[in-house]
N, C-alpha and C positions, 0 to 999 in steps of 0.2 A: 284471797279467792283466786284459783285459779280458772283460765278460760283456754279450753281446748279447740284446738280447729280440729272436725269431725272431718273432715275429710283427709288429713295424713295423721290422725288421732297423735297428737304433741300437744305439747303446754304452747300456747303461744302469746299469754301472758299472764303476771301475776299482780293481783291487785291489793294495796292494802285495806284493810275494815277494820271493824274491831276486834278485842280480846272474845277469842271462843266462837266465830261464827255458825249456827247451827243452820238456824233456814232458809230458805231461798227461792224467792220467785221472778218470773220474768213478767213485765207488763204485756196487754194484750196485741201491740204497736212493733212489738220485740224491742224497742231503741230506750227502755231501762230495765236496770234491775236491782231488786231488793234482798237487803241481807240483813238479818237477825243474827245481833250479833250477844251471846246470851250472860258474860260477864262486864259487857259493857252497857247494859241496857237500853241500846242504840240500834237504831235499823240506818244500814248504810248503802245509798242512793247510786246505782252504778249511769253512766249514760256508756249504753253497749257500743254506741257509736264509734266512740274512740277509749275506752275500757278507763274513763276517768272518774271520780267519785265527785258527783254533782252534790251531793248533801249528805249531813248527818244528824238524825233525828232522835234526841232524846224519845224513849218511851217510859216503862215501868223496868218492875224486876225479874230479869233471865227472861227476856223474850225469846221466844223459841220456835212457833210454827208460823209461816207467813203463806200470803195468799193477796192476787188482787183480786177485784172484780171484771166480770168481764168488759166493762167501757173501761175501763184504765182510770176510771177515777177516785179508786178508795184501794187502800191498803189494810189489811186485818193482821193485825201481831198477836200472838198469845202470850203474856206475861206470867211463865207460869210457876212465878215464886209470888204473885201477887194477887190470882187469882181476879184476871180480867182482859178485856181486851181492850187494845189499843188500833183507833181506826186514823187512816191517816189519810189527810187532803191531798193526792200525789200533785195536784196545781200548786199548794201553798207549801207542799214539804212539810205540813203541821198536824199536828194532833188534832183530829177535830170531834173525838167524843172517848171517852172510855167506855167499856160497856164490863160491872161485874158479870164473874160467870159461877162456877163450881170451884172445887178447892185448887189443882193445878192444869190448866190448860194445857196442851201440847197441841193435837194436830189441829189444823185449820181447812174450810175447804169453803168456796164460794158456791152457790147454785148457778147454772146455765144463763139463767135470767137476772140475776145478780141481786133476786128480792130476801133469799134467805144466807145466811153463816152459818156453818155447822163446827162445833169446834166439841173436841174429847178431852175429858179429862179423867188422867189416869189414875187420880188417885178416889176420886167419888164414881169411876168407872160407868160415863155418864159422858152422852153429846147436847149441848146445849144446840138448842134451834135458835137461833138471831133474824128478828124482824131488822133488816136494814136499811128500809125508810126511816125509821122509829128506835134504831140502834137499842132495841128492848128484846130478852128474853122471852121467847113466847111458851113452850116448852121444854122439858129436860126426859128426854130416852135414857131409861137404861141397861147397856150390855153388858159387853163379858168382863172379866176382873181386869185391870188394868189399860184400856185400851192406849193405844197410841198413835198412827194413824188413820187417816179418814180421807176417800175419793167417793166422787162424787160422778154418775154414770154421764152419758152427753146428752141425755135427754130429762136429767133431772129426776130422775122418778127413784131410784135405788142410793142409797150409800152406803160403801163397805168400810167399817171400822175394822185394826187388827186387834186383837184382846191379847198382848202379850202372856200373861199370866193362866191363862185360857186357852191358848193355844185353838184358836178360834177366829173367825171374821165371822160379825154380825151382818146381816141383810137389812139396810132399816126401809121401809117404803114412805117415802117422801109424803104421798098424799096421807097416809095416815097417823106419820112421825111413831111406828111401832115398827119392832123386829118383826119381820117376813122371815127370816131362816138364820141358822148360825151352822155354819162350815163346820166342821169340829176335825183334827188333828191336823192340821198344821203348822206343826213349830212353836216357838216362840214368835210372832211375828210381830214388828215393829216397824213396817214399811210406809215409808212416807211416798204418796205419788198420784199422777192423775194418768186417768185414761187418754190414749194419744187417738189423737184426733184424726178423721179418714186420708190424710194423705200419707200415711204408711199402711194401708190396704192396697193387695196385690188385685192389677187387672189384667185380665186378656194370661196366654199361656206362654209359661217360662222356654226360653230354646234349649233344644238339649244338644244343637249343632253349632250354633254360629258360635264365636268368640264372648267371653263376658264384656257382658255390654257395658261402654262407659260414655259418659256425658260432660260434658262441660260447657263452661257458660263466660263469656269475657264482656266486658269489664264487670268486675264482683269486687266490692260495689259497685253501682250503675246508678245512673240517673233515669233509671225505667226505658231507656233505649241498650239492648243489648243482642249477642249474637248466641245461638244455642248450635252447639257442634256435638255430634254423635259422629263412633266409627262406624254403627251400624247406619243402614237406610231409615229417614224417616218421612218414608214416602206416605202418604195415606196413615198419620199418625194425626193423637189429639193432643196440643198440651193446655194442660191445667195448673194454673196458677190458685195456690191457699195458704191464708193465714196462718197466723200464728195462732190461733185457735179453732181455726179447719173450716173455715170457711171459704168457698170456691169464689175467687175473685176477677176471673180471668177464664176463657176458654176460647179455644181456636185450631181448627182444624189448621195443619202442617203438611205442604205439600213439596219439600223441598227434598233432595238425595240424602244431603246426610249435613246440612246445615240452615238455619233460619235467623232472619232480626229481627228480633220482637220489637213492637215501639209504644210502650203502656207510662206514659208519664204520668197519668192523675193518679197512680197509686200511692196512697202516703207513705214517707219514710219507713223502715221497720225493713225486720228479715219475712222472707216469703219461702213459700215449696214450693217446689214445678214437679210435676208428672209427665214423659212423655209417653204414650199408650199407644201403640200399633195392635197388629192381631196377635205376636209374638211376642212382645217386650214392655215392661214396664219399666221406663229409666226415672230417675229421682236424682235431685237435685235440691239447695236452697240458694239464694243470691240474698243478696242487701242491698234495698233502694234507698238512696240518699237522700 
């Protein structure tokens, strides 16, 4: 696996897993991450901290779509030469229930509220719905031929399957577990992914004068005490602090020229956003609190 730093976009390290890694998710805390690994039928445990492999979990066969839930506490694999899924205790590192589904799983998606699984399979071209108090089957939607992946909107209510064979995204509506619409020509599509969360929404108006604006942030990592420097002014600025799954954790008016020291210790571990928002400029950033 490799792990790029997005800010001089390079490899800045590479990690061993198993044979064939297909899917990949990050916990909601950002400080693990999971990898499906699909000829070794192994999900392997990264801790992003220091890019080292804390565990490796026996699952089923070709596991291949992964997902957490939103509390960090369950892991969903789709095994999709076994036709089921594998839920895993991210506390014990253990398998803690199999759950059958349709004939090959692929994509996996969790709901907002972490109550339902929605997982596709391509070859009964069909999304199992997963009660996950009760790790049980509650229904099975069916769309377009083949589907492959599946996201889920940030309010729950929509999910879009691709139908490779179809050339097609289905619309499914949540509260009713029935296709609301299906997209038609688009490709062959087989895209695996989730909607990104509000802190990559632009606020306040771009400058078409000043310098492109850059931000920086020292110590990265931080023990939640750090310094935020722009070249621009951020006088009369707001910044906003958000998770890894986009929730505002942080807010504070910014009254300084063109530098600030945050002092937010109670945040737990994990990587964060920052926004800084004047009437001209949205600057963006993430750090890692330790």
């Amino acid at each position: 696996m490799s792990v790029i730093n997005t800010l001089t976009n390079t490899i800045s390290n590479t990690i061993t897993v198993g044979t064939a890694p297909d899917g990949i998710a990050v916990s909601p805390d950002g400080n693990k991450v999971y990898v499906a690994n699909g000829n070794s039928a192994t999900v392997t445990v990264i801790n992003a901290l220091n890019d080292s492999v804390a565990a490796t979990i026996t699952v089923s066969t070709a596991p291949w779509g992964i997902a957490v839930s939103p509390d960090g506490n369950s892991v969903y694999v789709t095994n999709s030469y076994a036709g089921s899924v594998s839920v895993i205790n991210t506390a014990t590192n253990t398998v803690s229930a199999t759950i059958s589904v349709d004939a090959r799983p692929i994509g996996v998606c969790v709901s907002p509220d972490g109550n339902k699984v929605y997982v596709v399979d391509d070859l009964a071209s069909t999304v199992s719905v997963i009660n996950s108090i009760t790790n049980s089957v509650i229904t099975s939607i069916q769309v377009g031929n083949r589907p492959i992946g599946i996201s889920v909107n940030p309010d729950g209510t929509k999910l879009y399957v691709t139908n490779n064979f179809s050339s097609s995204v289905s619309v499914i509506n949540t509260a009713t577990n029935s296709v609301s619409a299906t997209i038609a020509n688009v490709g062959g599509p087989v895209a695996f992914g989730n909607f990104i969360s509000s802190y990559t929404s632009t606020t306040g108006i771009p400058s078409q004068t000043n310098p492109t604006p850059t931000i920086s942030i020292y110590p990265n990592p931080n023990n939640g005490t750090f310094t935020l420097h722009s070249q621009l002014s951020i006088l009369n600025a707001q910044l906003i602090i958000i998770d890894v799954l986009g929730n505002e954790v942080y807010h504070q008016p910014i009254n300084n020229s063109n530098q600030a020291t945050i002092n937010i210790p109670e945040l737990s571990g994990g990587v964060y956003f920052y926004q800084l928002i004047n009437e001209k400029e949205t600057l963006r950033g993430k750090f890692i609190k330790e």
